[in-house]
N, C-alpha and C positions, 0 to 999 in steps of 0.2 A: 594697817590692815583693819576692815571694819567686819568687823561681828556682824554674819545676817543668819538669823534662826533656822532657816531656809538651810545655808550652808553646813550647819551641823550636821544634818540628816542624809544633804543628797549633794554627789559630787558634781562637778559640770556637766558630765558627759551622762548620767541617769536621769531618768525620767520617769513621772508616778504612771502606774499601770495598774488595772484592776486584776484584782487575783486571777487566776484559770477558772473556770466553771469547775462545777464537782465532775466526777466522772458521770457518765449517763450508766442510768442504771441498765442490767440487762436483762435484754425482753424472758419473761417468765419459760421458765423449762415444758414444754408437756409432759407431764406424767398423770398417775393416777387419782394423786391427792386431790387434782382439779376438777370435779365435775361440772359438767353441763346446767344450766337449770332447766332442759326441758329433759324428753324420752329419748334415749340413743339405742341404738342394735349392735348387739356385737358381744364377743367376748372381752373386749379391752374394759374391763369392771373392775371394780376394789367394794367390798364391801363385808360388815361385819372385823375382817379382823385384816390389818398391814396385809399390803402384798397376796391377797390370797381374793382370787384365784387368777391373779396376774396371768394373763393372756395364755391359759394353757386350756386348751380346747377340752380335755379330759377334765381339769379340775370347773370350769365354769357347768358344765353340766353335772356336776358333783353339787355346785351350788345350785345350782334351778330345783334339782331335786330334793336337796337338804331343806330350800326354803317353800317346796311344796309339801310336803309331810312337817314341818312343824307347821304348818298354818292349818293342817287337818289336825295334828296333834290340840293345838288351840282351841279349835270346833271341839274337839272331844275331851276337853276337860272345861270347853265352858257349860257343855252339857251334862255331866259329871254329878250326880248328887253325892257326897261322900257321909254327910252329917245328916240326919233327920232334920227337918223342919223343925222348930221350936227348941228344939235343944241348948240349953242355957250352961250347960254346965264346962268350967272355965277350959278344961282339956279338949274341949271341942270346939271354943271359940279359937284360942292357940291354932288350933289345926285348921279351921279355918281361913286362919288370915294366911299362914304361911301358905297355904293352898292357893291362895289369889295372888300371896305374891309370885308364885311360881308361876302362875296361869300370866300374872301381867309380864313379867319380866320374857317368858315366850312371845307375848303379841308384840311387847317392844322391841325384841328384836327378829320380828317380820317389819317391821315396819321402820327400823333403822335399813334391816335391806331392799326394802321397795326405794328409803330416799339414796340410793344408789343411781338412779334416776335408770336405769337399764331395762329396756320394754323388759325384755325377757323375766328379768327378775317381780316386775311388776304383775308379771302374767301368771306367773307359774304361783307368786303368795294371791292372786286372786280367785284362781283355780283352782289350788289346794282349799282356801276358805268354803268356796263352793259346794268343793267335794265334799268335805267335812260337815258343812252342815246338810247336807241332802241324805248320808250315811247318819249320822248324830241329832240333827237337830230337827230332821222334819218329821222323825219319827216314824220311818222305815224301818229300824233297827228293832222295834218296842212296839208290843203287843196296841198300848195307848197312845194315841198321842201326846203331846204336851203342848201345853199355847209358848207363844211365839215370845221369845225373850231379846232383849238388846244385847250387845253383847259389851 
C-alpha cells in the first residue's frame, strides 16, 4: 500500500470545499440613536439625554419649550454684567470664569439639541435666541442702550 499525503487528510468519498460565507450581517434596527443628517419634522426625536422625549407628544413639547427658554436664558446672561469693568481682583476673576462656564456649557447644550437635526427643535432654540436678545440685548429692557456684542 503506497503512502499519498493527499490520503492522510482526505477519504475517497470527500472532497475540499470552501468554508460557508460568514453570516450576512443584519440590516440596521431603526431607532432613535440614528439620526438623519438633514431637517426632519416630527416628534420621533432623541436628544440631550437617552430616550427622552421618545415619541411622547406631551414630553416633545416639554422639549421645544425647555430648549426655548434656555436659549433666552443664554441671551440673558450673555447680556449680564455681574463684575465691574476693570476689576482685577482674584475673587472676581474666579467668579467670572465660573460665570462663562455656566453661560457656555447652556449655549452647548442648545446646540447639542439643535444637532438633533429636528426642524422643530431647530426653531424653537432660534426663536428663543431671538426673543432673548430683542428683551436683553437690543436694549429694550434698559434705560441706554449698549453696542452690539458677538456672542
Amino acid at each position: 500500500m503506497e503512502l499519498n499525503p493527499k490520503s492522510l487528510f482526505l477519504d475517497h468519498h470527500s472532497t475540499i470545499s470552501a468554508p460557508p460565507p460568514p453570516p450576512a450581517a443584519p440590516p440596521p434596527a431603526p431607532h432613535a440613536h440614528h439620526q438623519p443628517h438633514f431637517f426632519y419634522w416630527g416628534k420621533e426625536a432623541q436628544f440631550l439625554f437617552s430616550g427622552w422625549p421618545d415619541n411622547h407628544t406631551g414630553m416633545y413639547a416639554l422639549a421645544i419649550i425647555l430648549v426655548f427658554f434656555v436659549a433666552i436664558v443664554v441671551e440673558f446672561l450673555s447680556n449680564l454684567d455681574l463684575v465691574k469693568p476693570g476689576s482685577h481682583r482674584t475673587a472676581a476673576v474666579f467668579f467670572q470664569a465660573g460665570f462663562h462656564a455656566v453661560r457656555a456649557g447652556l449655549r452647548y447644550m442648545v446646540i447639542l439639541a439643535v444637532m438633533s437635526y429636528n426642524g422643530g427643535v431647530f426653531i424653537a432654540a432660534a426663536l428663543g435666541h431671538a426673543v432673548g436678545y430683542v428683551i436683553f440685548g437690543s436694549g429694550l429692557s434698559r434705560k441706554e442702550a449698549r453696542p452690539n456684542r458677538c456672542i
